[in-house]
C-alpha positions in Angstrom: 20.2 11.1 -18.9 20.7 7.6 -19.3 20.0 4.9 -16.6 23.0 3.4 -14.7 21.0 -0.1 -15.7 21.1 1.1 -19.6 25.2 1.0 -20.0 27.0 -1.7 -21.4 29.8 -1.7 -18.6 27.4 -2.4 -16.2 25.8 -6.1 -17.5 29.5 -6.5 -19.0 30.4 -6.7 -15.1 27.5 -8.3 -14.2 27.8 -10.9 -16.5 31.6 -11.4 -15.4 30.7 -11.5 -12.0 27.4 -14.2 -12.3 29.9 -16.4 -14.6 32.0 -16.5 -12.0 30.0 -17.1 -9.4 28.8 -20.5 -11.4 32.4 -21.3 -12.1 33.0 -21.1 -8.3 29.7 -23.2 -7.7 30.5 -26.0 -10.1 34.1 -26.0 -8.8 32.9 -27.1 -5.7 30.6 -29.2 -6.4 33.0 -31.3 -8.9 35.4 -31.4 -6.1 32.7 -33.0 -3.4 32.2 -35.2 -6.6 35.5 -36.0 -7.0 35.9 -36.7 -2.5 33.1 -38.9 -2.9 34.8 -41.0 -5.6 37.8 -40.9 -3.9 36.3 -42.5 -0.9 37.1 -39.0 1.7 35.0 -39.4 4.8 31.6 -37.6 4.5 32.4 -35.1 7.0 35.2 -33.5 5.2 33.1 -33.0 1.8 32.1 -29.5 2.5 36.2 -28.9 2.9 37.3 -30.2 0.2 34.7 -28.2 -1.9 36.2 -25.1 -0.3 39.3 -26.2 -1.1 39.0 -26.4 -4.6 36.5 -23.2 -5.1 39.2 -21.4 -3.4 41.9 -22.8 -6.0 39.6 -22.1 -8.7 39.0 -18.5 -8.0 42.5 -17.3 -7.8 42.9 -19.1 -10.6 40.0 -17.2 -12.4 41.3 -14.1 -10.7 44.7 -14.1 -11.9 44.0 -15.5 -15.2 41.6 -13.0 -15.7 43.4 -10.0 -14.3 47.1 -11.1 -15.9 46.1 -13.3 -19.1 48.8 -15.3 -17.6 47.1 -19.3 -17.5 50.9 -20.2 -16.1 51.1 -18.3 -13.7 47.6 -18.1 -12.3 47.8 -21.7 -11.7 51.0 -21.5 -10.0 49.8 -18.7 -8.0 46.4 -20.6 -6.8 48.6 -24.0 -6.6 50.2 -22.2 -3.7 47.1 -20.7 -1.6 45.4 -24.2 -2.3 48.4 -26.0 -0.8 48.0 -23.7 2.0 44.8 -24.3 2.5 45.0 -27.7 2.3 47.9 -27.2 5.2 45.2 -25.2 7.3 42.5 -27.4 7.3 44.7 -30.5 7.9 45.4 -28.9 11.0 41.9 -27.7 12.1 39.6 -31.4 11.0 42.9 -33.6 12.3 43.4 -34.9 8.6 46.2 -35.6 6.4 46.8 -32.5 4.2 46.8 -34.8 0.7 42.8 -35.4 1.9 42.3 -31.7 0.6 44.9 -31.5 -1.4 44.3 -34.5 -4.3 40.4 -33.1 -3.8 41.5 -29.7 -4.4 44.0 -29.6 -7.2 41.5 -31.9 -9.6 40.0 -28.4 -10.4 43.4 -26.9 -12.0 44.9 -30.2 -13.5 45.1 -29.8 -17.2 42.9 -32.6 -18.1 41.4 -30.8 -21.3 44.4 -30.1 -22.4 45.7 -33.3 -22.2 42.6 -35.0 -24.2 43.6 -31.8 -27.0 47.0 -32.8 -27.1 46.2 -36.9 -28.0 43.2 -35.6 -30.2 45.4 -34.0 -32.0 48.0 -36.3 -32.2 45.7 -39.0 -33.7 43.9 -36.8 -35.9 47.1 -35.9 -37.6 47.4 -32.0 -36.8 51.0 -32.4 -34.9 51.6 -28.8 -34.5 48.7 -28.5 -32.8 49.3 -31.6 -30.2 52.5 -30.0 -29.9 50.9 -26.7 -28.9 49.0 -27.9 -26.6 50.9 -30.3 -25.1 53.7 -27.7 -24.3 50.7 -26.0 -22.7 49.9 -29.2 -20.7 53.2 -29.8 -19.5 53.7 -25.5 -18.1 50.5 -26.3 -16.0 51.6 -29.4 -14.1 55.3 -27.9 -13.8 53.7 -24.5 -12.4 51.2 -27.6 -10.3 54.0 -29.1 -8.9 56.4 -25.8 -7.9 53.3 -23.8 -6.7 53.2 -27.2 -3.8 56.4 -27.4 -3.3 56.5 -23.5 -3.0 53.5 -23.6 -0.2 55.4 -26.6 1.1 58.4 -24.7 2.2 56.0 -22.6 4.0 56.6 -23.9 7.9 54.3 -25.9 9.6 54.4 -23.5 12.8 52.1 -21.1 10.3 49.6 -23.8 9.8 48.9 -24.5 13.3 51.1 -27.3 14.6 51.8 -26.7 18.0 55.0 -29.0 18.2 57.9 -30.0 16.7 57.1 -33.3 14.7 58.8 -36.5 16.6 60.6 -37.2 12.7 62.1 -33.8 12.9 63.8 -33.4 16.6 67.6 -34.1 16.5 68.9 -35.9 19.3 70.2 -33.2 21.2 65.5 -32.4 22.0 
């Protein structure tokens, strides 16, 4: 009888789930990075590294689940505009302080570089590729906010009706 520890499966999932968990742990901290460069106050470091870390693993979910890279980063676009709508409302911030933080980990920077790289090293097919790939992401990007956008602000927390919104009949 062989040992539980002895079977491929088990390191296979082991190994899946330790990746991961670095993944999520340099998500986080590239997102604090990226607050710090973009001058966020101090105190909202350690939400904005949430922020991110939880965009980053639906996206690993889903990507990993669905093989679907599209989709996986519409799908976490949306729960990281939502989160970014939660904690707005909880620290008394403006949601595009989490937001711009959180979003750095899904934009398609890499693929971006590939696409010029390939472009000026002659292989057009391959910029082409790529930057078809590029341009999917920050479409999926921009519906998956506007998606969580639509969501209303009642959900999030906000107690009122915002003074911009009331018709004149309030």
């Amino acid at each position: 009888m062989t040992s539980f520890f002895a079977q491929p499966e088990f390191w296979r999932a082991a190994r899946l789930v330790a990746d991961a968990a670095l993944q999520l742990v340099m998500a986080f901290t590239g997102t604090v990075a990226f607050s710090v460069l973009f001058s966020v106050p101090p105190r909202f470091y350690v939400a904005c590294g949430a922020t991110g870390s939880v965009g980053w693993a639906v996206y690993l979910f889903i990507s990993y689940t669905f093989k679907m890279p599209v989709m996986a980063t519409f799908a976490a676009s949306i729960v990281l505009t939502a989160v970014s709508r939660a904690l707005s409302v909880r620290c008394k911030a403006s949601t595009t302080v989490f937001l711009l933080c959180g979003i750095f980990t899904l934009v398609p920077g890499a693929g971006i570089y590939y696409t010029a790289y390939s472009f000026f090293i002659g292989a057009e097919e391959a910029a082409m590729l790529k930057g078809i790939e590029s341009i999917k992401m920050a479409v999926a990007i921009g519906l998956g906010i506007g998606v969580a956008y639509s969501i209303p602000t009642r959900v999030f927390g906000w107690k009122k009706k915002p003074e911009v919104w009331r018709g004149e009949d309030s």
